[in-house]
C-alpha positions in Angstrom: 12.8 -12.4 1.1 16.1 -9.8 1.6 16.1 -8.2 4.8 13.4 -4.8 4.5 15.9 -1.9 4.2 14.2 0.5 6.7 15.5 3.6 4.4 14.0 1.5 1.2 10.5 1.5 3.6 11.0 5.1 4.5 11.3 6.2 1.2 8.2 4.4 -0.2 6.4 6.3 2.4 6.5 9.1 0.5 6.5 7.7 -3.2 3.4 7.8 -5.9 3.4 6.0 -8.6 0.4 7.1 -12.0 -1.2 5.3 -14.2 -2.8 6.1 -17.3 -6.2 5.4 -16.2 -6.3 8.5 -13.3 -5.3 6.3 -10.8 -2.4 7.2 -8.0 -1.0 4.7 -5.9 0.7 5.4 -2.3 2.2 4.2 0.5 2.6 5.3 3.9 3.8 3.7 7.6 1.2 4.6 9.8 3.7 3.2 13.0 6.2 1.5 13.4 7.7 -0.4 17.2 9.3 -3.1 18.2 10.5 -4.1 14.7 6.9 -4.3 13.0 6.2 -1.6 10.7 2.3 -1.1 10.2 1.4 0.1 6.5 -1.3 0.9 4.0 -1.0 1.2 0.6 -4.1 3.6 -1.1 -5.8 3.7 -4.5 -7.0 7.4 -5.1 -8.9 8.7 -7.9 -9.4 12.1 -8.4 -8.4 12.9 -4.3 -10.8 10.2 -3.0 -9.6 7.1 -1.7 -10.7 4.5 -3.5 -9.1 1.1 -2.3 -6.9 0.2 0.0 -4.8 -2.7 1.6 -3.4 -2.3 5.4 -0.3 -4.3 6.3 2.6 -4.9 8.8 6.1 -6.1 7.6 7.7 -8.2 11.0 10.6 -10.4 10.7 11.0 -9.7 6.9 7.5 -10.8 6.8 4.4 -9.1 5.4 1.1 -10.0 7.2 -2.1 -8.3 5.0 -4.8 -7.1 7.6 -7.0 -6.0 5.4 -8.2 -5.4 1.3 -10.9 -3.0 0.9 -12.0 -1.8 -2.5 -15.1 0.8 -3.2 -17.8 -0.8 -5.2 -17.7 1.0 -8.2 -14.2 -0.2 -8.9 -14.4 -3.9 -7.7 -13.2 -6.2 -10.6 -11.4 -3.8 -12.6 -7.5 -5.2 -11.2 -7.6 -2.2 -8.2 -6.4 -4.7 -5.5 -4.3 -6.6 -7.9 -2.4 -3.3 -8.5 -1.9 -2.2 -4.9 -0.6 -6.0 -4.1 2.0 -5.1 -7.1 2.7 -1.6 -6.1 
């Protein structure tokens, strides 16, 4: 893996990205020290929040913390998506 371009991360903070099922993907830094940059990427549907995956990027590394999808929407690709995103 390239060297994370802290610009290319500042600028996803801030991206969306649809799909044609309703569903908007995100991503925001939630801190960042000592090089390692602390993340989440969200699923929303309709405004709520409906899976999510928190992560840090150190040493052009990404460590996943934790994958958390609602019920309702378990097995339907939601995670596999935000891993993509």
């Amino acid at each position: 893996m390239s060297k994370i371009n802290l610009i290319e991360v500042i600028r996803k903070i801030v991206a969306e990205k649809f799909t044609g099922d309703g569903i908007k993907f995100s991503e925001e830094m939630r801190d960042h020290h000592s090089g390692q940059s602390y993340m989440t990427a969200k699923a929303k549907l309709e405004g709520k929040t409906i899976g999510y995956v928190d992560y840090s990027i150190f040493q052009d590394k990404i460590h996943i913390d934790i994958v958390n999808v609602e019920e309702p929407y378990k097995r339907k690709g939601v995670a596999t998506r935000l891993f993509h995103y």
